[in-house]
N, C-alpha and C positions, 0 to 999 in steps of 0.2 A: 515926549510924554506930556508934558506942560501944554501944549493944545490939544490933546483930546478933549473929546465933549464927554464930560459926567454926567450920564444918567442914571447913575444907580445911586439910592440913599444908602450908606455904612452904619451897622448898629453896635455900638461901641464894647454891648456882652453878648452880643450876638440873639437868635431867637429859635426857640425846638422848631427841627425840620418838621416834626409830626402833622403839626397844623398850618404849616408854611406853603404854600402851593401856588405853581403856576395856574394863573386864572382867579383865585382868589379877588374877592371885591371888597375894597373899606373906607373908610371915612379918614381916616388918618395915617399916611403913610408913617409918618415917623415913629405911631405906633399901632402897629398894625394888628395888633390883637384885642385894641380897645372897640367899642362901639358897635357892638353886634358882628362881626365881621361875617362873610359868607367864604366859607371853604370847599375849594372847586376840586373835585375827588379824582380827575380822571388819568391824572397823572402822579400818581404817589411816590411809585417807586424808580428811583433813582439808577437802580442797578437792572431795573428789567428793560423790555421794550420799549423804546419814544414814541410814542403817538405820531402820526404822520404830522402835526402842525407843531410840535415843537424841532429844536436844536438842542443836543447834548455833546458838552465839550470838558473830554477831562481836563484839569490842572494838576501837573505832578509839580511838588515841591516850588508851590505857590504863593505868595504874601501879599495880603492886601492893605492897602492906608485907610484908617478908622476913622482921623479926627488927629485935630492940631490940641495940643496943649494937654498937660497932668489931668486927671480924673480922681475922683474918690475912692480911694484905696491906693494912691502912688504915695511912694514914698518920698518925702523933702518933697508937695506935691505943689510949693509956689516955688521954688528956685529952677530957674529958667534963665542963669544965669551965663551956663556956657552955650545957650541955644535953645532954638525954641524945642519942645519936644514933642513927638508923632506916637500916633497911637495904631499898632501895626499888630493884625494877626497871622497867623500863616500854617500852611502844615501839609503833609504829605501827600496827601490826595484829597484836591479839591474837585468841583466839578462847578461848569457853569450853565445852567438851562435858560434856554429862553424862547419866548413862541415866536413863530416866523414872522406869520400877518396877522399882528395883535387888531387889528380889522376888523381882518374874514373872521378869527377867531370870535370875536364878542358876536357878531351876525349869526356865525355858524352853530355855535357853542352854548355861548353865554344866554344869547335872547331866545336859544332854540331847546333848553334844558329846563325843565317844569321846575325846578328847584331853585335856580338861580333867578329863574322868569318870575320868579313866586317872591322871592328876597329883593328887587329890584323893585317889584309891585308894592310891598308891602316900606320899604324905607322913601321910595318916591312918593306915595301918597301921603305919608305920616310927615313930608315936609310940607303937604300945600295946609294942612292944617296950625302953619305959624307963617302967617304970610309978611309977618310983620320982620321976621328974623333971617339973616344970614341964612340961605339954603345949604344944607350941607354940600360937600363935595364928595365924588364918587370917583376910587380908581381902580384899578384894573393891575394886578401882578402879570407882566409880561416878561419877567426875568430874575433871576436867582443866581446866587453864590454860594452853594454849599460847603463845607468845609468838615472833616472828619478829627474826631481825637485836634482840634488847634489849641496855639498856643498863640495868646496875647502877651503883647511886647509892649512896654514903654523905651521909646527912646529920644539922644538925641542924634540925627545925624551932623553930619560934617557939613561945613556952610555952602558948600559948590554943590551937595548935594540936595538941601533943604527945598529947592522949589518943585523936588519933580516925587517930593511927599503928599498926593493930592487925596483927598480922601475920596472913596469910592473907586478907585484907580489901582491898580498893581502898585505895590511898591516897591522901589528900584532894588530888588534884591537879586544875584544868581542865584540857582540850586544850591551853591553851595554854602551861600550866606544862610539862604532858608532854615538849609540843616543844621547851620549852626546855630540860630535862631531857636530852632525846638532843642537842640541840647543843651541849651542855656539855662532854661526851666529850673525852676524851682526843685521838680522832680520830672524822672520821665514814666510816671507812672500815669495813668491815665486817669488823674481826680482834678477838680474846680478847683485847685489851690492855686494860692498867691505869697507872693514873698521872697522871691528873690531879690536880693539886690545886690549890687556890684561894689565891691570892695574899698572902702575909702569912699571920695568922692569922684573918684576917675572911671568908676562901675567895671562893665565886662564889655569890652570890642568885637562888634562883628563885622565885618567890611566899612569900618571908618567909623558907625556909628556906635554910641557908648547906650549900652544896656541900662537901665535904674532897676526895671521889673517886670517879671514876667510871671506867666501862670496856665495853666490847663482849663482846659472847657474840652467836658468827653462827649461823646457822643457825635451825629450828625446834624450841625446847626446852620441855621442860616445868618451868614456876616453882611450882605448886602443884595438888594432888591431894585428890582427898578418898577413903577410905577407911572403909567400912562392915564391920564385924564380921561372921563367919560364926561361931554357935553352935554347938559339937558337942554330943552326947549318945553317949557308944556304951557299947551294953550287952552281954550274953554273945548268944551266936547262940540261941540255947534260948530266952532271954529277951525275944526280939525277932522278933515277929511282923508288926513294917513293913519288911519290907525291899522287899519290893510297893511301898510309899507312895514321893509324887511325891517326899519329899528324902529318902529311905532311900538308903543304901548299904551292900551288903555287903562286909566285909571277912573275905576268906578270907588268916589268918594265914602266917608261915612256919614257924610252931610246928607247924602243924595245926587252932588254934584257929579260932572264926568269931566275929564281932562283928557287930553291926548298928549302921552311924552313923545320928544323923539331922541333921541339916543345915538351916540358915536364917540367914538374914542378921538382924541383929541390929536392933530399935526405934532409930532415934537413937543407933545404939551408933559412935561415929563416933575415928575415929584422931585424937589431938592431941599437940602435938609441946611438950613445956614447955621453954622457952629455962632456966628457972632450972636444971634436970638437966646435970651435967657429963657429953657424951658418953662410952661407954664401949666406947675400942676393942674389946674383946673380944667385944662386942654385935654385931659388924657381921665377926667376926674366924669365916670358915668353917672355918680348918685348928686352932680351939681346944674342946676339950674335947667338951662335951656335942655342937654341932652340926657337928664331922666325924664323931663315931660317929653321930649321926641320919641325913648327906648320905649316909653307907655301907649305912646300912639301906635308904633311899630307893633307891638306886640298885640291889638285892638284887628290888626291887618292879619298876621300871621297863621 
């Protein structure tokens, strides 16, 4: 397990499946509902028909790794003395979606649907107007972890087993740790509490590793995402004779200017999320600086 390739970013409370979608396009994978996001409709439901360009794959009694270290809200949340501790959710019926040729899809789909074509127009042109600034970055939802009724776990494992705690990754649990994993809870009713903790300082055991806390999240959320890169190129309109081509886009300025984008989702160019990075509110913050004048230009497009 320790070499697989992580592609998916893990969200440490997870995020409502309601607006979470395959195809989806944003600015910030890590938070993915900041910065005007576009919500791609065509696959909502989970339990009905796949679209011929996605993959659905249930997960029965499944646990994924969140993230290394204690979090806000754990309890004794700096002693990390018997081990470093993993941040683990899991639960009965998971499911994992993801689209085949996140590609063809953005060609087929994304550049071929008036609404996305429209969202893409309107945040690509509201960048040539700060030419002086970081252009935003564009990604693409081509993958999801849903997860029903889970249960978030603080733990520590056992030392032989701490490398193969990866985040974004399964975590090394069987079926039957899992379930003990959700009976461990706090309660097993289906409410967002927290509070459990394990007895003394030696907590609650479940296949090696020692429980601190755990807690409920109802409903159908999303625990992890994968995020592919979309490459821009835009050049003067004079200088751009694709606007014809399948990922051309033209951008009729509010200067008067024209540009021609070209558009592609990126090799392996995949979102990762580094726990060692001190979040940066201001990152995630719409009413500061540079991306309230962007959401204003945006919205001038719209």
């Amino acid at each position: 397990m320790a070499n697989q390739k992580v592609t998916y970013i893990a969200y440490n409370s997870g995020l409502p499946a309601k607006h979470l979608h395959l195809g989806n396009l944003v600015h910030n994978p890590k938070h993915p509902d900041s910065f005007d996001p576009y919500e791609e409709t065509t696959f909502t439901d989970i339990d009905g028909d796949a679209p011929h360009w996605a993959n659905v794959t249930p997960l029965s009694n499944y646990a994924l790794t969140l993230g290394r270290g204690p979090t806000e809200g754990d309890n004794d949340s700096g002693d990390e003395s018997e081990g470093p501790r993993y941040r683990v959710v899991a639960a009965e019926k998971s499911t994992r979606i993801e689209i085949k040729d996140p590609k063809l899809f953005f060609l087929k789909q994304t550049l071929a649907t008036p609404a996305s074509k429209k969202w893409l127009h309107a945040h690509l042109s509201a960048a040539e107007h700060f030419p002086k600034a970081p252009k935003p970055e564009f990604w693409l939802c081509t993958g999801l972890i849903l997860m029903k009724h889970a249960t978030w776990t603080s733990l520590t494992p056992p030392t032989a087993q701490a490398s193969k705690f990866i985040p974004g990754l399964q975590a090394p649990f069987d079926p039957t740790g899992v379930t003990a994993i959700r009976r461990s809870s706090v309660s097993e009713h289906i409410r967002p509490t927290f509070g459990f903790q394990g007895e003394g300082k030696e907590g609650k055991e479940v296949g090696g590793s020692v429980i601190h806390e755990t807690g409920k999240f109802p409903g159908l959320r999303g625990w992890a995402a994968r995020w592919e890169k979309i490459e821009v190129a835009a050049k003067d309109g004079a200088e751009g004779t694709g606007e014809h081509h399948e990922n051309g886009m033209k951008l009729v300025l509010l200067k008067g200017a024209s540009k021609i984008a070209h558009l592609r989702v990126s090799e392996g160019g995949y979102a990762r999320a580094d726990e060692e990075e001190e979040e940066d509110d201001e990152d995630v913050d719409e009413e500061s600086g540079y991306w309230k004048e962007y959401l204003d230009v945006v919205d001038e497009y719209a």
